[in-house]
mmCIF file of the N, C-alpha and C atoms, coordinates in Angstrom:
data_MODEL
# 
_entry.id   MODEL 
# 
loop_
_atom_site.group_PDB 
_atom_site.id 
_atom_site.type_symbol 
_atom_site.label_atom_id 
_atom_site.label_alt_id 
_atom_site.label_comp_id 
_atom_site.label_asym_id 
_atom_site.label_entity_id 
_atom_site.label_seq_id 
_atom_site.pdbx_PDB_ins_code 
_atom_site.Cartn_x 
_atom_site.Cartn_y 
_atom_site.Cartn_z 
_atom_site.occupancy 
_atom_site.B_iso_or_equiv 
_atom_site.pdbx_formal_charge 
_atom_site.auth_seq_id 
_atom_site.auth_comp_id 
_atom_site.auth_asym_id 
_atom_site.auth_atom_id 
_atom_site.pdbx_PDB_model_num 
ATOM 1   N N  . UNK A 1 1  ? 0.806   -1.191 0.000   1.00 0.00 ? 1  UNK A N  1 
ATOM 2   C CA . UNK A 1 1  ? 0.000   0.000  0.000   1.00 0.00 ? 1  UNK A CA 1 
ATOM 3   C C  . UNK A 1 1  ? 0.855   1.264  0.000   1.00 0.00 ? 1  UNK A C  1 
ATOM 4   N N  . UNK A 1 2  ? 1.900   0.805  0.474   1.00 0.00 ? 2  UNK A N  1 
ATOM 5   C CA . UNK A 1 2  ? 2.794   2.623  0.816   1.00 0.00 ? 2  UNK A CA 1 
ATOM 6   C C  . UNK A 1 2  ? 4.312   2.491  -0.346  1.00 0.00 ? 2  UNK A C  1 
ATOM 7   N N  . UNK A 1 3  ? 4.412   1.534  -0.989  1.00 0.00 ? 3  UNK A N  1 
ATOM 8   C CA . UNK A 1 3  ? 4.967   1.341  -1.912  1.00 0.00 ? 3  UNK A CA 1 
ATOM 9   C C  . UNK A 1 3  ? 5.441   2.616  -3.087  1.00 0.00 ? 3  UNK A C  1 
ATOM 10  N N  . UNK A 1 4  ? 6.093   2.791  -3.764  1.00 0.00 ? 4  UNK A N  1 
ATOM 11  C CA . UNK A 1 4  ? 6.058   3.880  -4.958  1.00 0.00 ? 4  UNK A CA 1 
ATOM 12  C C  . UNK A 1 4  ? 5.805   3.053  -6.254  1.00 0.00 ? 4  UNK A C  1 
ATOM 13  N N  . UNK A 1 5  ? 4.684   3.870  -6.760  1.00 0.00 ? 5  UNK A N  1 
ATOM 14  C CA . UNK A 1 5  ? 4.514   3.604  -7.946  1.00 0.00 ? 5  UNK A CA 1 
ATOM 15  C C  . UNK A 1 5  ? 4.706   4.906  -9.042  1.00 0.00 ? 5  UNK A C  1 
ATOM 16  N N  . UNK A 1 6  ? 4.459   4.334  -10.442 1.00 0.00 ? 6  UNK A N  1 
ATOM 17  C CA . UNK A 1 6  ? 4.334   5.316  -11.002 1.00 0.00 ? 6  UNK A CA 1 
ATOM 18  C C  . UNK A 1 6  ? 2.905   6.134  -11.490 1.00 0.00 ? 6  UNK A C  1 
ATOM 19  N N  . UNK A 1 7  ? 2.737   7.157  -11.508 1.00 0.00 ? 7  UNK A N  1 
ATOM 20  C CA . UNK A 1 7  ? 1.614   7.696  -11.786 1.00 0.00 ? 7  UNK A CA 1 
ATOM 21  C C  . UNK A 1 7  ? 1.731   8.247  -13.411 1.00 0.00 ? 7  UNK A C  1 
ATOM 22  N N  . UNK A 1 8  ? 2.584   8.611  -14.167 1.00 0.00 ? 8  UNK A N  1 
ATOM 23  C CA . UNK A 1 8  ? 2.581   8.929  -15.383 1.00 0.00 ? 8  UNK A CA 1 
ATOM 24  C C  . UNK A 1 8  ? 3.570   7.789  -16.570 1.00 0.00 ? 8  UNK A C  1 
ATOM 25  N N  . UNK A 1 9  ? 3.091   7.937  -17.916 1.00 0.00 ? 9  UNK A N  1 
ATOM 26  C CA . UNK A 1 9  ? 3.924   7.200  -18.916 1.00 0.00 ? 9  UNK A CA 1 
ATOM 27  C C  . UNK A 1 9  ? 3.535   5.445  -18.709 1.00 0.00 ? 9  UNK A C  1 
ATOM 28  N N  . UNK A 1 10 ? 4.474   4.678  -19.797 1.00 0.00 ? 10 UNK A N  1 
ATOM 29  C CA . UNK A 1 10 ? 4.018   3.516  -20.288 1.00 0.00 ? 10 UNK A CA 1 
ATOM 30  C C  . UNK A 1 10 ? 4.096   2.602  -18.741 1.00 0.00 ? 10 UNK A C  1 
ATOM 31  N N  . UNK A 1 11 ? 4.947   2.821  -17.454 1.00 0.00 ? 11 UNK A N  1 
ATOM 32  C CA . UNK A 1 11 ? 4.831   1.835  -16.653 1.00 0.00 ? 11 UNK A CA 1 
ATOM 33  C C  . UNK A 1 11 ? 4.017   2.706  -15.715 1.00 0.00 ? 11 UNK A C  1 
ATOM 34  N N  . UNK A 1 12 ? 2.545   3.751  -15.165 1.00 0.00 ? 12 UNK A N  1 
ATOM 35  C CA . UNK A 1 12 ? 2.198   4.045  -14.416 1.00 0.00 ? 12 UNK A CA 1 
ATOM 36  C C  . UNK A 1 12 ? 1.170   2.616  -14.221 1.00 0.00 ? 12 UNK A C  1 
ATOM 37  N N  . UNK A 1 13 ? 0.504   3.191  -12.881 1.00 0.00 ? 13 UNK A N  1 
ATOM 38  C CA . UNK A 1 13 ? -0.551  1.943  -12.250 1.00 0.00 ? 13 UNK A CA 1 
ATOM 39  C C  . UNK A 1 13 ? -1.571  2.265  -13.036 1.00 0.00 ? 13 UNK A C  1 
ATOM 40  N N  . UNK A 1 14 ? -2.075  0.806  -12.981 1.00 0.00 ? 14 UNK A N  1 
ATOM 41  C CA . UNK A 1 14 ? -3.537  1.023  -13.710 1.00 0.00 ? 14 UNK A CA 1 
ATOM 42  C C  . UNK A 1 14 ? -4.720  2.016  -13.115 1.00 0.00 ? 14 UNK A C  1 
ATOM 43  N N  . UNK A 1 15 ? -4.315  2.257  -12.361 1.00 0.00 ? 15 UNK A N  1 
ATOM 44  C CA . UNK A 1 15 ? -5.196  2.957  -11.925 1.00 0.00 ? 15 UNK A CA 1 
ATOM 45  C C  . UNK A 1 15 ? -5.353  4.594  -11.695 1.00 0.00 ? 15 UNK A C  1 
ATOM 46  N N  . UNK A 1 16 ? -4.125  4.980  -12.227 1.00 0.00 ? 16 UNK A N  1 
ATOM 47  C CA . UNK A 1 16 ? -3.881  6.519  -12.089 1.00 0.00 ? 16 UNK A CA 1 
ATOM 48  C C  . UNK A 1 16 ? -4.092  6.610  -13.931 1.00 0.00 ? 16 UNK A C  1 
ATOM 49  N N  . UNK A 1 17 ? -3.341  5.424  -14.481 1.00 0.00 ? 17 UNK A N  1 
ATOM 50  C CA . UNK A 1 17 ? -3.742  5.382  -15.922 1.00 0.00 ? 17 UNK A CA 1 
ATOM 51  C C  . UNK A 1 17 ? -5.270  5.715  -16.263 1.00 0.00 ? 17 UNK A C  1 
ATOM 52  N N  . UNK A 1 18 ? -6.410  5.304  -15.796 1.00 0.00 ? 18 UNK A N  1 
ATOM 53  C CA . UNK A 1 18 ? -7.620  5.595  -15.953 1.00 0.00 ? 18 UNK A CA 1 
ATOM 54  C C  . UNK A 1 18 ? -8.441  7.082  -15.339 1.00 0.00 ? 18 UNK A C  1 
ATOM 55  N N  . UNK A 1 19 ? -7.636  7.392  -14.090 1.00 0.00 ? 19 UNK A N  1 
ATOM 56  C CA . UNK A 1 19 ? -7.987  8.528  -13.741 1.00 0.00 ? 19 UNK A CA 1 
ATOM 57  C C  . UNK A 1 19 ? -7.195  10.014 -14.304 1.00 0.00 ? 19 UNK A C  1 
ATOM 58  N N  . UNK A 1 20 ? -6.123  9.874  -14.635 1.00 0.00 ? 20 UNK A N  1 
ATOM 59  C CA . UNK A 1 20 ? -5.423  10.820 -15.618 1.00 0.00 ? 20 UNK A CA 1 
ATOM 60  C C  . UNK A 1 20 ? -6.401  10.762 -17.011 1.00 0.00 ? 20 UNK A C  1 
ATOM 61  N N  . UNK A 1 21 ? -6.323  9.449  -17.453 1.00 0.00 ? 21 UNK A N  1 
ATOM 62  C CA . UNK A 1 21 ? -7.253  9.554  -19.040 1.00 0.00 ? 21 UNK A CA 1 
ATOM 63  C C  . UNK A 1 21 ? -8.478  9.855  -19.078 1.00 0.00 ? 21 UNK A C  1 
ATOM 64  N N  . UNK A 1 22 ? -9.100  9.856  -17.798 1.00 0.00 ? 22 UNK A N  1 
ATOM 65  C CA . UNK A 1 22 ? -10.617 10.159 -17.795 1.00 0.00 ? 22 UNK A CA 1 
ATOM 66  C C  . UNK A 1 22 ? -10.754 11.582 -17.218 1.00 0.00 ? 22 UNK A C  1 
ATOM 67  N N  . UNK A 1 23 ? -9.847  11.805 -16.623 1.00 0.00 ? 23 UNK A N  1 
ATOM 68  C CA . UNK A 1 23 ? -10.091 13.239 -15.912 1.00 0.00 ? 23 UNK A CA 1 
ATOM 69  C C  . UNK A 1 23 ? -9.028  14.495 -16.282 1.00 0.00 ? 23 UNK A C  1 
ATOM 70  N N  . UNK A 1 24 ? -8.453  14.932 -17.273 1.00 0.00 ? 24 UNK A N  1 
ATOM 71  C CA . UNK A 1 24 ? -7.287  15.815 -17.721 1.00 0.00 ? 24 UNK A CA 1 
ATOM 72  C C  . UNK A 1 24 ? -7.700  16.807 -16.641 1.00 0.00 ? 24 UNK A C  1 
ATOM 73  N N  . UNK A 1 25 ? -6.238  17.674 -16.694 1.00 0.00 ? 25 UNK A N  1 
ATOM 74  C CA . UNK A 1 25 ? -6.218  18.791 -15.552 1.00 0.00 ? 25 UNK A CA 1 
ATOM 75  C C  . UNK A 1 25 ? -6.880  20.216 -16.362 1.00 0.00 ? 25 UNK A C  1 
ATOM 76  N N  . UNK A 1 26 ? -7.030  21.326 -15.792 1.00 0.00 ? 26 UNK A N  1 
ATOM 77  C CA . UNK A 1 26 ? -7.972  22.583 -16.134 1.00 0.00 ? 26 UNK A CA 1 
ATOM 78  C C  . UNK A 1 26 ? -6.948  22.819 -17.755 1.00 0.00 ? 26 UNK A C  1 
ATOM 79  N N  . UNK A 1 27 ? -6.373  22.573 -17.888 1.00 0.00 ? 27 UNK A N  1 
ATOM 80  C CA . UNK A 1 27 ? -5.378  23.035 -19.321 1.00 0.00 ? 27 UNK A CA 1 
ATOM 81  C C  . UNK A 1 27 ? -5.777  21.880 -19.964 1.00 0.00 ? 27 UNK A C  1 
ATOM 82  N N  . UNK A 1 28 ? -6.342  20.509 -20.027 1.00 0.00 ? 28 UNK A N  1 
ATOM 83  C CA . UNK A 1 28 ? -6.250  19.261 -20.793 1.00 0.00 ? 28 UNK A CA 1 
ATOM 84  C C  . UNK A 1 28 ? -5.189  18.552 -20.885 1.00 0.00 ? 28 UNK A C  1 
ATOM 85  N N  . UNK A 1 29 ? -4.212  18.899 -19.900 1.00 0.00 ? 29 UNK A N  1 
ATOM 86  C CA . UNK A 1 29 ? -3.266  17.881 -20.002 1.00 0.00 ? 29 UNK A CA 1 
ATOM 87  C C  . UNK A 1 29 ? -3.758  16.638 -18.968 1.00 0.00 ? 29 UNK A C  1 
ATOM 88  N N  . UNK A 1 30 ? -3.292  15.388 -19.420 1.00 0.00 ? 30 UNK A N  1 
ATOM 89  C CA . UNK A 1 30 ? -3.959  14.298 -18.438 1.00 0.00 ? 30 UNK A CA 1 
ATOM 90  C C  . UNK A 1 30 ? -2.568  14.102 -17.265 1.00 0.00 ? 30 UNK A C  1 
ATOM 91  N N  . UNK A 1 31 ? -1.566  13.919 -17.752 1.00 0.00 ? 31 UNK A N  1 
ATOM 92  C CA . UNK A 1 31 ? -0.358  13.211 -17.007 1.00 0.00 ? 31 UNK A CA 1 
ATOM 93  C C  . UNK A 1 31 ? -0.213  14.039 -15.562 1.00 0.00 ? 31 UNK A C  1 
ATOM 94  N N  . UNK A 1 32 ? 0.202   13.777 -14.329 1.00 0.00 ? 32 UNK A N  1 
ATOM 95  C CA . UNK A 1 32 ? 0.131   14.624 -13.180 1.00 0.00 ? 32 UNK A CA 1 
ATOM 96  C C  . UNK A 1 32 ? 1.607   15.104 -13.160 1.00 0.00 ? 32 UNK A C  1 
ATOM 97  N N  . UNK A 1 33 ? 1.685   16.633 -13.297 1.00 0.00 ? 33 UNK A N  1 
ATOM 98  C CA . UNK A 1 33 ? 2.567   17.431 -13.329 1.00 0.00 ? 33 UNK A CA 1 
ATOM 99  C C  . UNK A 1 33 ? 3.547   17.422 -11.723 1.00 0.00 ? 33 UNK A C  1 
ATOM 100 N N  . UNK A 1 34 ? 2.491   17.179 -10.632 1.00 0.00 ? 34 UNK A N  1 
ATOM 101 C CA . UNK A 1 34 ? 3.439   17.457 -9.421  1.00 0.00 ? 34 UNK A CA 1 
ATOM 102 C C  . UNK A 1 34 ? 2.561   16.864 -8.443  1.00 0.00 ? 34 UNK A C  1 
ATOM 103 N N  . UNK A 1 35 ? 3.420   16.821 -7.249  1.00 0.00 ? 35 UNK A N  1 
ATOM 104 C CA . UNK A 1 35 ? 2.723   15.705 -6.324  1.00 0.00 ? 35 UNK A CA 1 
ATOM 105 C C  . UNK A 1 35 ? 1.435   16.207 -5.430  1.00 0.00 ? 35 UNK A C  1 
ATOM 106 N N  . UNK A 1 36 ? 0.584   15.463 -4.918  1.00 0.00 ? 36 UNK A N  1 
ATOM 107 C CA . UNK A 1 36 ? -0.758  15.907 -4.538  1.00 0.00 ? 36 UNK A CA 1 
ATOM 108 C C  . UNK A 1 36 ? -1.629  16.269 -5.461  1.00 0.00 ? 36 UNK A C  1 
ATOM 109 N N  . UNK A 1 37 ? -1.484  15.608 -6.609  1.00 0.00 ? 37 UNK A N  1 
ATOM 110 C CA . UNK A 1 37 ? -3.118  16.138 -7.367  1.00 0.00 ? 37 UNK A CA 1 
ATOM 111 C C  . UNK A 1 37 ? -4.055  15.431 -6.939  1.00 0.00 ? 37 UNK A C  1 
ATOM 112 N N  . UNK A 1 38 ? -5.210  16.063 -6.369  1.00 0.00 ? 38 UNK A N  1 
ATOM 113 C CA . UNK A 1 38 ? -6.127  14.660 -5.852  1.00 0.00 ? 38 UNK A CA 1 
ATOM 114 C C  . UNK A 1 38 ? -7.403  14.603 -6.980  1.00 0.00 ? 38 UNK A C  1 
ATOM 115 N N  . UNK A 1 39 ? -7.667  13.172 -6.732  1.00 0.00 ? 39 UNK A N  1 
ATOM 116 C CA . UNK A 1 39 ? -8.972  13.116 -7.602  1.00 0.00 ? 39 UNK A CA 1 
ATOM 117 C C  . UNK A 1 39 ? -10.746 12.997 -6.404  1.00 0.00 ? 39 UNK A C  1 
ATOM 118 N N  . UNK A 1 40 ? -11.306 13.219 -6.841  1.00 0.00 ? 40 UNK A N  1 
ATOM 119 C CA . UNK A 1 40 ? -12.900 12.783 -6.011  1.00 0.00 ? 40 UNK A CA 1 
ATOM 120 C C  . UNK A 1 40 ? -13.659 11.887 -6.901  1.00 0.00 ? 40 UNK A C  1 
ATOM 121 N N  . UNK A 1 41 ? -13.816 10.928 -5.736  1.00 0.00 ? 41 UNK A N  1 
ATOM 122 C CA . UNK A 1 41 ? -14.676 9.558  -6.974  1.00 0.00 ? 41 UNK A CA 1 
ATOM 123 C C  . UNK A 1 41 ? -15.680 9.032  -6.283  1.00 0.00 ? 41 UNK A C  1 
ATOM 124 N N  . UNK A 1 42 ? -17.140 8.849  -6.515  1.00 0.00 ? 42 UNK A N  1 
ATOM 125 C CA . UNK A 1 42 ? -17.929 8.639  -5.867  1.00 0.00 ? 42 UNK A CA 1 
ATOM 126 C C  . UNK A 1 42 ? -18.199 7.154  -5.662  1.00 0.00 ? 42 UNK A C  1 
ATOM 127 N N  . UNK A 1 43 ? -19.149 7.027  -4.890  1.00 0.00 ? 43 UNK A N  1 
ATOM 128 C CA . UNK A 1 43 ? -19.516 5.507  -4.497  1.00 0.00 ? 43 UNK A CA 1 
ATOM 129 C C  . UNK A 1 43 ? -19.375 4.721  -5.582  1.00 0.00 ? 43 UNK A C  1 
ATOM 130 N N  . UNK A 1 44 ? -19.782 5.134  -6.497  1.00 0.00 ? 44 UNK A N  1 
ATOM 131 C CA . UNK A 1 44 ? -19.613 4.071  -8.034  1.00 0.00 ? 44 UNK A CA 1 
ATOM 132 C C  . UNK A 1 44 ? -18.623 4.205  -8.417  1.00 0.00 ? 44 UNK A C  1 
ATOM 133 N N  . UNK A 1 45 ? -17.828 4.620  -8.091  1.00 0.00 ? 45 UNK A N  1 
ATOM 134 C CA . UNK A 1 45 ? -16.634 5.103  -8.918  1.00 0.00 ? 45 UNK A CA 1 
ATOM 135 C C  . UNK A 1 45 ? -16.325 5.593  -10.199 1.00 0.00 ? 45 UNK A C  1 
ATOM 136 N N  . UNK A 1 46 ? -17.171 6.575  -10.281 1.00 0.00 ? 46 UNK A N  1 
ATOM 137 C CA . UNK A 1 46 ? -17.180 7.643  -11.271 1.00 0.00 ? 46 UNK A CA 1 
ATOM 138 C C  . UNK A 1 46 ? -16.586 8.878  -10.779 1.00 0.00 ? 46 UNK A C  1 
ATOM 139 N N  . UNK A 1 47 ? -15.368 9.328  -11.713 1.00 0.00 ? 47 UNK A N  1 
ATOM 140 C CA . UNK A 1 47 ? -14.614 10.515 -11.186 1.00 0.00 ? 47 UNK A CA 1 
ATOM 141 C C  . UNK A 1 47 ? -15.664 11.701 -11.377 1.00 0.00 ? 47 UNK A C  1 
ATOM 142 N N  . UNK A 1 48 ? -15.143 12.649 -10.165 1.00 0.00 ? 48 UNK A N  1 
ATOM 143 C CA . UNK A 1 48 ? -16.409 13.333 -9.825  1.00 0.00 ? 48 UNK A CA 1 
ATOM 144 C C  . UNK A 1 48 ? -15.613 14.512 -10.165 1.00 0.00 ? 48 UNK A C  1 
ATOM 145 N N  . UNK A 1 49 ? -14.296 14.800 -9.813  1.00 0.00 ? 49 UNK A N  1 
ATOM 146 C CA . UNK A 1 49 ? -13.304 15.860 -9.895  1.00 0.00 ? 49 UNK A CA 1 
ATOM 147 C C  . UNK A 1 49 ? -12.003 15.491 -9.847  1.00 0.00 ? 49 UNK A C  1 
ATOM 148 N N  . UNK A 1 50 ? -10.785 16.395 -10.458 1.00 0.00 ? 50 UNK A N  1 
ATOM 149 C CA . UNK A 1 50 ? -9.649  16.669 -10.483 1.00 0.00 ? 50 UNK A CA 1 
ATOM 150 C C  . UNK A 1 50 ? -9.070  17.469 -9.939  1.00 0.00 ? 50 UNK A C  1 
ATOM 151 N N  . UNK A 1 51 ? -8.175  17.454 -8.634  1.00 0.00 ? 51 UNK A N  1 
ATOM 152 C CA . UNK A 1 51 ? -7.932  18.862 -8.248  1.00 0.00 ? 51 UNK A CA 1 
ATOM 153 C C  . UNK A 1 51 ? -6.668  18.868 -8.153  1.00 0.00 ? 51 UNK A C  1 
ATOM 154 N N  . UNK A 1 52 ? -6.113  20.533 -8.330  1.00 0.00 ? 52 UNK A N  1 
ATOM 155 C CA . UNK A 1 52 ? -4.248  20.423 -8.289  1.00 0.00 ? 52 UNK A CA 1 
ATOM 156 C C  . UNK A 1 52 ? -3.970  20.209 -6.892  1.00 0.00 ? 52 UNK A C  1 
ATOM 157 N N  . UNK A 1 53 ? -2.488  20.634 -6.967  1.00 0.00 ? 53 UNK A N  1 
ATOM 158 C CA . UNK A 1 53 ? -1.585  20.719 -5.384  1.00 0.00 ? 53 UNK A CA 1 
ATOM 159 C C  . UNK A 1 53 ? -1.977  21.467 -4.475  1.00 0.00 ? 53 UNK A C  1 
ATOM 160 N N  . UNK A 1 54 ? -2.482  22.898 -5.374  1.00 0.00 ? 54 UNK A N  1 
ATOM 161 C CA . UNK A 1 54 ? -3.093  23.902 -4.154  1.00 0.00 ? 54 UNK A CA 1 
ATOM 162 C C  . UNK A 1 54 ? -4.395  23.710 -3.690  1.00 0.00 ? 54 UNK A C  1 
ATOM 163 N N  . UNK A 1 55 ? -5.356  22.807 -4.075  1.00 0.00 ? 55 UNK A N  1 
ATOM 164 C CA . UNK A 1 55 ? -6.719  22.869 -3.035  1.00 0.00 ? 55 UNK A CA 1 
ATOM 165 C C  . UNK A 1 55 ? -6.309  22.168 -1.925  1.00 0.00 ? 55 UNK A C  1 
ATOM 166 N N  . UNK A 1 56 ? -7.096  22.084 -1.530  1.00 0.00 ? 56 UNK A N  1 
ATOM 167 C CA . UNK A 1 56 ? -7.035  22.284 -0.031  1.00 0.00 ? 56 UNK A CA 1 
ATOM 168 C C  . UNK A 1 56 ? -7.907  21.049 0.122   1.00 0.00 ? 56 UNK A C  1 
ATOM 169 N N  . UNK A 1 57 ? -7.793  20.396 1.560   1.00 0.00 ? 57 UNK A N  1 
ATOM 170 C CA . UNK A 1 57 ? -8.892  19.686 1.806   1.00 0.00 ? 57 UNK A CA 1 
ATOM 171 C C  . UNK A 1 57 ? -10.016 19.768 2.167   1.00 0.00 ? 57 UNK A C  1 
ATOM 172 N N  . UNK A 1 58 ? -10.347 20.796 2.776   1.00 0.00 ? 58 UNK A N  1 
ATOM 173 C CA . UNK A 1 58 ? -11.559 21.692 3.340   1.00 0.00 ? 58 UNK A CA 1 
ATOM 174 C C  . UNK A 1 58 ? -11.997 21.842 2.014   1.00 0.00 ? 58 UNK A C  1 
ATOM 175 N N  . UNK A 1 59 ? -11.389 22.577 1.057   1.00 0.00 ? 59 UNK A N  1 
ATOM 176 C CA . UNK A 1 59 ? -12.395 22.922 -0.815  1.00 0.00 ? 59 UNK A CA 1 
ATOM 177 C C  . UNK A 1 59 ? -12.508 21.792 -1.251  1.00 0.00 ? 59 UNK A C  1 
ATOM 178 N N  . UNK A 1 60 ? -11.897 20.303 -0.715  1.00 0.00 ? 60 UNK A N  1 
ATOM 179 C CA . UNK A 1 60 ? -12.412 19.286 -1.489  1.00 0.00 ? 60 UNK A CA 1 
ATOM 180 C C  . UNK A 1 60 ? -14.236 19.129 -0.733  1.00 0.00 ? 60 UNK A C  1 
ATOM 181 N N  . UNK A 1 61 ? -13.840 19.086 0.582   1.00 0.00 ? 61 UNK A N  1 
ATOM 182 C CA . UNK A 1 61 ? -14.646 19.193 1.288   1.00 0.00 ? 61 UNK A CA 1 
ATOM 183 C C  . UNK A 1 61 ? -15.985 19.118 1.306   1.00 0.00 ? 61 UNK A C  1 
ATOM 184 N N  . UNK A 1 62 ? -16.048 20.610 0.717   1.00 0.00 ? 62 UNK A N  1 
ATOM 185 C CA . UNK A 1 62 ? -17.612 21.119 0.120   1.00 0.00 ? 62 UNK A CA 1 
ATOM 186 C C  . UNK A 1 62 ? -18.152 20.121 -1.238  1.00 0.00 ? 62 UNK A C  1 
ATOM 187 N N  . UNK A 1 63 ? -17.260 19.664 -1.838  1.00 0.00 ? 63 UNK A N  1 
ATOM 188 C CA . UNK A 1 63 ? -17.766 18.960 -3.030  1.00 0.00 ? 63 UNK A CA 1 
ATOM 189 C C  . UNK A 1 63 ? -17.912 17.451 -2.188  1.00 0.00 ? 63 UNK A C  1 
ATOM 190 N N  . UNK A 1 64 ? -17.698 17.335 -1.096  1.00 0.00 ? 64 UNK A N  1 
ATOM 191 C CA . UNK A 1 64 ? -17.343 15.759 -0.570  1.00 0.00 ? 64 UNK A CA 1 
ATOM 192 C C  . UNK A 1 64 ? -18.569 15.993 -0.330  1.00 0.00 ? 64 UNK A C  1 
ATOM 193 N N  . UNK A 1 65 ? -19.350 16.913 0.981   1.00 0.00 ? 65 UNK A N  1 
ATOM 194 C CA . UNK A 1 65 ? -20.624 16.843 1.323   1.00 0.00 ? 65 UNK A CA 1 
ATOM 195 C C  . UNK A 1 65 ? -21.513 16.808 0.787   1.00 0.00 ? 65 UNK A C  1 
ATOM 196 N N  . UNK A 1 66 ? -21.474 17.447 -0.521  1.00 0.00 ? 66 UNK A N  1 
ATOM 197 C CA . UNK A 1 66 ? -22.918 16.309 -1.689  1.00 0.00 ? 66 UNK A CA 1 
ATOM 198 C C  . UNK A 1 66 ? -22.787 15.439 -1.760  1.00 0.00 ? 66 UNK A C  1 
ATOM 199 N N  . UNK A 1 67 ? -21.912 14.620 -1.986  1.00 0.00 ? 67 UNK A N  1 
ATOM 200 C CA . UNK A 1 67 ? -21.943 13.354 -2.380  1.00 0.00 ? 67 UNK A CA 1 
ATOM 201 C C  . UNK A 1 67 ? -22.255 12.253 -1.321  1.00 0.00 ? 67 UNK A C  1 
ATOM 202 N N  . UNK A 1 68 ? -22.061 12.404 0.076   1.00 0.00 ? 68 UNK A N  1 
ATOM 203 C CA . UNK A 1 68 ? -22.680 11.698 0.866   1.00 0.00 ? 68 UNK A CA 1 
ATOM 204 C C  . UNK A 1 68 ? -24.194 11.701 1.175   1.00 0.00 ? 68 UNK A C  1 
# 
């Protein structure tokens, strides 16, 4: 679980692979430029949002409390 993986290019995890390709950042680039980009994914796991380094967790926050 606390392992390093990769998040961008031909050896990232499958799973940042799908959330980069499904969710590009506010410019359309998909690949994660710097560390802490977080994503929001709901019960189904449908990406809900993309956010950079600078939000905050409190601004994820407000988008968290709809979704519960």
């Amino acid at each position: 679980m606390f392992s390093k993986i990769e998040v961008n290019g031909s050896g990232a995890c499958p799973l940042y692979k799908w959330l980069t390709s499904s969710s590009p950042d506010e410019e359309g680039n998909a690949a994660i430029a710097w560390n802490f980009t977080k994503f929001l994914v709901d019960r189904d796991g449908a990406i809900v949002a993309r956010y950079g380094p600078r939000v905050t967790p409190e601004e994820i926050g407000v988008a968290l409390a709809g979704l519960l």
